[in-house]
C-alpha positions as CSV (number, residue, x, y, z in Angstrom):
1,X,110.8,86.7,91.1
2,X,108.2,88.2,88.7
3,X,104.7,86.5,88.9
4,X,104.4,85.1,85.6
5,X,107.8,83.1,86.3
6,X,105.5,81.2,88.9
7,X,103.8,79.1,86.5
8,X,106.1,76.3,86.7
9,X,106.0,76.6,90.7
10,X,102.6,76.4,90.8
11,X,102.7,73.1,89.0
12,X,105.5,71.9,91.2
13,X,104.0,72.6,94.4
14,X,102.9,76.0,95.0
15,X,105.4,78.0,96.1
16,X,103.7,81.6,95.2
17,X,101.0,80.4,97.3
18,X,103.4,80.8,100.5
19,X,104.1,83.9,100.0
20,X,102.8,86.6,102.7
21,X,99.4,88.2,102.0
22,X,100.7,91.3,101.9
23,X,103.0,91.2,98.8
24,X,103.1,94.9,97.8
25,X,103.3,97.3,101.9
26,X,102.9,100.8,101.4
27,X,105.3,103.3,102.6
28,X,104.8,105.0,106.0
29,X,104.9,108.5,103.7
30,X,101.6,108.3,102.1
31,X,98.3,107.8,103.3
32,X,96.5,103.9,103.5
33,X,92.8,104.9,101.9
34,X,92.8,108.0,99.6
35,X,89.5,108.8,98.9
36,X,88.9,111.5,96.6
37,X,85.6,113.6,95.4
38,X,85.2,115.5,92.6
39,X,83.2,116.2,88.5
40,X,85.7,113.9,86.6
41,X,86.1,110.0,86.9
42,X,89.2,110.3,84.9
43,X,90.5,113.2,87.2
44,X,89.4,111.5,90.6
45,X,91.2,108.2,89.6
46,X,94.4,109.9,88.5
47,X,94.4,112.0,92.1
48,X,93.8,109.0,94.2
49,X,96.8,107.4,92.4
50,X,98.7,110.3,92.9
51,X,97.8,110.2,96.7
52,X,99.2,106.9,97.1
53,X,103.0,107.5,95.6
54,X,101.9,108.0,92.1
55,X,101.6,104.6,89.4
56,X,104.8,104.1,89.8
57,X,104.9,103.5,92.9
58,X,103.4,100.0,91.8
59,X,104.5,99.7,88.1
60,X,108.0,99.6,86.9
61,X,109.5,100.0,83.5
62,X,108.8,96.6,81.6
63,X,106.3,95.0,83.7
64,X,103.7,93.2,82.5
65,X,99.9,94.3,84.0
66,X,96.8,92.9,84.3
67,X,93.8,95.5,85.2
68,X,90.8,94.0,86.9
69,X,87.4,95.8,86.0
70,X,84.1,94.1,86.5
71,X,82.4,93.9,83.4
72,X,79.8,90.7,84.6
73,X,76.3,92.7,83.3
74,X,75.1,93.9,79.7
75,X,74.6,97.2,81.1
76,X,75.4,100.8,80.3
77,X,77.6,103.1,82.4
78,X,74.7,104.8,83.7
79,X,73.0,102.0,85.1
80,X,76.3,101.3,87.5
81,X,76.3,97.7,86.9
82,X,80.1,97.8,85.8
83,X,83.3,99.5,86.1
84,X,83.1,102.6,84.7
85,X,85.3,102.7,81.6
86,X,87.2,106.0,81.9
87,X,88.6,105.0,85.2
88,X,89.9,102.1,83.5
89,X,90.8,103.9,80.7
90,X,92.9,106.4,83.0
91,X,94.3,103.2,85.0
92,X,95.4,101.6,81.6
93,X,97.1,105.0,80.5
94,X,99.0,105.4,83.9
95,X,100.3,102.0,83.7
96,X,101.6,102.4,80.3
97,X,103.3,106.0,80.8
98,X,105.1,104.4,83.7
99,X,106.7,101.8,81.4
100,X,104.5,99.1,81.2
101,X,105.5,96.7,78.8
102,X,101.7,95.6,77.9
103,X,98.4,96.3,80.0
104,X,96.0,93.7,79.7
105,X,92.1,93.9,80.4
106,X,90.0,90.8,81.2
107,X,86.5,89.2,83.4
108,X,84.4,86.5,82.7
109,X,80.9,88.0,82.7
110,X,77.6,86.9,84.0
111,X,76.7,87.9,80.8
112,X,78.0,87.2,77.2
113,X,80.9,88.5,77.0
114,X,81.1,90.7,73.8
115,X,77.9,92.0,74.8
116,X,79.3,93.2,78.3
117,X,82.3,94.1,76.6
118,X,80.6,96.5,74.2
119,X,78.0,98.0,76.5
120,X,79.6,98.8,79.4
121,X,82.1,100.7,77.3
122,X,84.9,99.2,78.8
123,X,86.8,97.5,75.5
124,X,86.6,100.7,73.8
125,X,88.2,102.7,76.6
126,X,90.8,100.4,77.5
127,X,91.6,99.6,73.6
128,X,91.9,103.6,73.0
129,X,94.4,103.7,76.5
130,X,96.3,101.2,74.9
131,X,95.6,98.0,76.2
132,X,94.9,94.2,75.2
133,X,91.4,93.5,75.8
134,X,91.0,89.8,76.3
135,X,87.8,87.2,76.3
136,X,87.5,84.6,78.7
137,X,87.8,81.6,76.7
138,X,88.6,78.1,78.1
139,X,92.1,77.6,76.6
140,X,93.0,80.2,78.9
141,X,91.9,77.9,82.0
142,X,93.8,76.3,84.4
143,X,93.0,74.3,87.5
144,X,95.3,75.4,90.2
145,X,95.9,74.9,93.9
146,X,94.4,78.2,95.7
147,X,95.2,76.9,99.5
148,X,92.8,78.7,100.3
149,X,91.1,77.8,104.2
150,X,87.7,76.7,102.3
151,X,88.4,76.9,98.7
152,X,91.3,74.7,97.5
153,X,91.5,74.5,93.9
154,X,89.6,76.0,90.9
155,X,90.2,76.6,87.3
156,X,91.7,80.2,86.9
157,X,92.4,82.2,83.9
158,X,96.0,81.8,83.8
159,X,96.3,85.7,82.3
160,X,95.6,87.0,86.2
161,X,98.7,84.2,87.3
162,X,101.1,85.6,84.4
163,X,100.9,89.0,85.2
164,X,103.9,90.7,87.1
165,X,101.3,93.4,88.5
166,X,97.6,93.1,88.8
167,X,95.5,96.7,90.0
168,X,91.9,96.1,90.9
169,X,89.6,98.2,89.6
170,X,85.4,97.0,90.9
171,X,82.7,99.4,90.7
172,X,80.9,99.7,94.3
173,X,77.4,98.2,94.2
174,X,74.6,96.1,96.3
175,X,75.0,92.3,96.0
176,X,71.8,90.2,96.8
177,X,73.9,87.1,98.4
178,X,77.3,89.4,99.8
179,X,75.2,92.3,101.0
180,X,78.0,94.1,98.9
181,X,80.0,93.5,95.7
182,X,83.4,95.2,96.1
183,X,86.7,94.7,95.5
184,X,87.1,91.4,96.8
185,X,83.9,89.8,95.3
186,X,85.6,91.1,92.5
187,X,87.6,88.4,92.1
188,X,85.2,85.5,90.6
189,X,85.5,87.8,87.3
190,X,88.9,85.6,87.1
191,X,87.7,82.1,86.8
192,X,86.0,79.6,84.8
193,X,83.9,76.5,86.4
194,X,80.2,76.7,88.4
195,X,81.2,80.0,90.0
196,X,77.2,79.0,91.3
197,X,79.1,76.6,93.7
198,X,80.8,79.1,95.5
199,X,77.4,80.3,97.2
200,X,77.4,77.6,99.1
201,X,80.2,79.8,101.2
202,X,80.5,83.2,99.2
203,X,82.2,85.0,102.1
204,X,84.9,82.2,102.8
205,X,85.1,81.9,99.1
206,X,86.1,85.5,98.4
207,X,88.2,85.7,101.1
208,X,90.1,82.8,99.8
209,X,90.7,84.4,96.2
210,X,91.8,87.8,97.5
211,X,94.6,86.2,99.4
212,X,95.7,83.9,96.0
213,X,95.5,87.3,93.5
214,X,97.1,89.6,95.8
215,X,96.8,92.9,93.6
216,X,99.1,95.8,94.1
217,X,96.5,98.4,94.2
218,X,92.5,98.5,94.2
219,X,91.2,101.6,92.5
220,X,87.5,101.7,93.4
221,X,85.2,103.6,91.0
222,X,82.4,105.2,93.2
223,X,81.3,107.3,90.8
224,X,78.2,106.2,90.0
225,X,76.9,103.1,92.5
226,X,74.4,100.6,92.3
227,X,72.4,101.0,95.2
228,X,69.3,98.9,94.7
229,X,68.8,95.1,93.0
230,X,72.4,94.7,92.7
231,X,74.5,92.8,91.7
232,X,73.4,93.9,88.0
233,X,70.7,96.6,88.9
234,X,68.9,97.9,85.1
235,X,66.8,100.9,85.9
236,X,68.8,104.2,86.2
237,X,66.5,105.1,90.1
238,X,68.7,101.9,91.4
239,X,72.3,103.8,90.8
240,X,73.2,107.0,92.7
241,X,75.9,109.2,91.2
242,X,78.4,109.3,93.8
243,X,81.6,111.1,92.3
244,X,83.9,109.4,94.8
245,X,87.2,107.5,93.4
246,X,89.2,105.5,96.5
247,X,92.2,104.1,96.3
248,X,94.5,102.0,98.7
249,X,96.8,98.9,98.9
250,X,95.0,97.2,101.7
251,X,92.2,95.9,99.6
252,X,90.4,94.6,103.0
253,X,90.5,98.6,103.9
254,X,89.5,100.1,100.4
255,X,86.1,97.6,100.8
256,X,85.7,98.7,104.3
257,X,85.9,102.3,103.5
258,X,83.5,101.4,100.2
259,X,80.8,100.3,102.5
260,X,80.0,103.5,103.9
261,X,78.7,104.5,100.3
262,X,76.0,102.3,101.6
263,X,75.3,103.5,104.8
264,X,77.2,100.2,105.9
265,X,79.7,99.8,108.3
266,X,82.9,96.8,108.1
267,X,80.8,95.0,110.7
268,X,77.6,94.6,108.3
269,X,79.8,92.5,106.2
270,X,81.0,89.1,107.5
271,X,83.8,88.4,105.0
272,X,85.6,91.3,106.0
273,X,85.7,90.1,109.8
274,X,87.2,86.9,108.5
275,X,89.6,88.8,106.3
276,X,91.0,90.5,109.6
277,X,90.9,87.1,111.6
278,X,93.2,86.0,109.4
279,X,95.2,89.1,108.8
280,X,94.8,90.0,105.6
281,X,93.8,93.6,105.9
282,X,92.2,96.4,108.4
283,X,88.5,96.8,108.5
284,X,88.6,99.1,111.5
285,X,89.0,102.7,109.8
286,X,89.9,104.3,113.2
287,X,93.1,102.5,112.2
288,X,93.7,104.1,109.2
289,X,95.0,107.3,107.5
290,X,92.6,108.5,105.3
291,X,93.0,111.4,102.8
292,X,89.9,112.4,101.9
293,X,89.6,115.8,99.7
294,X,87.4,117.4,97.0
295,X,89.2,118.0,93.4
């Protein structure tokens, strides 16, 4: 059953919401993290795809794909407050060559939105890939049942919902509240409502949202970071140019990988030692296969 097709279950009772975390398992074949170094964002995202099965491991022919970035500051590329457009551009481009039927790109920014939009780059690269660039507007809200442990319900863009296939794509920065804003912080790009509220338990909170969106793949740029007075930074001395791209199905162990950017470790942050407690994901990279190369 295709995710979009859903909808009406979701209504009814939930029944996408019992699914198993784990909705898309890598194959034994290929590695869980690839992590991937190089001079071209474009070039590193397209290898750590490749690592992983190649996009079609995760896209088939017709389906219908939401990409992730997070566009939540009026900021330039250089100042690493957002995804960096050419890895979504090369995201949106892999999808569609592997038979997409539409790619669509969407957050809700911090910021207003066409500004953020604009700025970061992001809706000119994904437009030129191909894709449908979409502004959070409320007609596309929905309150719906996230059963999650702390957060229950919230009013979600129903675009995420709708899509067969959603690939994460978050930029690696600091966060003042999360330590860290990853792939799974990610995630609060996709609703409407006082996101404010969710402070009250931001770790629980994210944790809650990961297991609801369950995306197929997390591409995280690390090309350039945001290493100071995240999580929107302004002054080019906060980013560090990085010219990392990882890639992975566990999202738990893409962001667990990620923190070491940071001179972290998956212990510093909390909400990935819930994430493990309740199986959603390996923090402990002793665990993992990891290809990590230099293109």
């Amino acid at each position: 059953m295709k995710r979009r097709d859903f909808i009406k279950n979701l209504a009814a009772g939930g029944l996408f919401l019992k699914l198993q975390p784990t909705l898309f398992v890598q194959k034994k074949s290929f590695p869980d993290l690839a992590w991937i170094q190089g001079e071209s964002p474009s070039l590193l995202t397209k290898e750590a795809i490749s690592s992983l099965g190649g996009i079609e491991h995760f896209i088939s022919r017709g389906d219908l794909v939401m990409v992730k970035p997070n566009i939540g500051w009026d900021r330039t590329p250089k100042q690493a407050a957002c995804t960096n457009p050419q890895v979504i551009k090369t995201v949106v481009e892999l999808c569609l060559n592997a038979g997409a039927k539409e790619v669509k790109v969407m957050d809700n920014p911090c910021n207003q939105a066409r500004r953020t939009y604009a700025r970061s780059g992001i809706a000119t690269a994904a437009k030129e890939a191909g894709a449908k660039v979409l502004f959070p507007t409320p007609h596309r809200l929905k309150k719906m049942a996230l059963d999650g442990e702390w957060l229950k319900e919230w009013e979600v863009y129903t675009d995420f919902v709708e899509a067969d296939k959603i690939i994460n794509v978050p930029i690696a920065k600091t966060h003042s509240l999360s330590k860290l804003s990853l792939g799974v912080k990610n995630w609060l790009g996709a609703l409407g409502g006082n996101r404010n509220q969710l402070h009250q338990k931001l770790d629980q909170a994210m944790i809650d949202l990961a297991a609801f969106f369950k995306p197929c793949l997390t591409v995280m740029d690390g090309w350039r970071i945001l290493i100071r007075n995240g999580p929107q930074g302004g002054r080019l001395s906060d980013t560090k140019l990085h010219k990392t791209v990882m890639a992975g199905v566990d999202y738990i162990a893409v962001d667990s990988a990620s923190a070491s950017f940071f001179e972290m470790t998956p212990q510093d942050l909390p909400y990935l030692q819930i994430a493990h407690q309740r199986g959603l994901g390996e923090p402990n990279l002793e665990r993992l296969t990891i290809e990590k190369r230099t293109v």
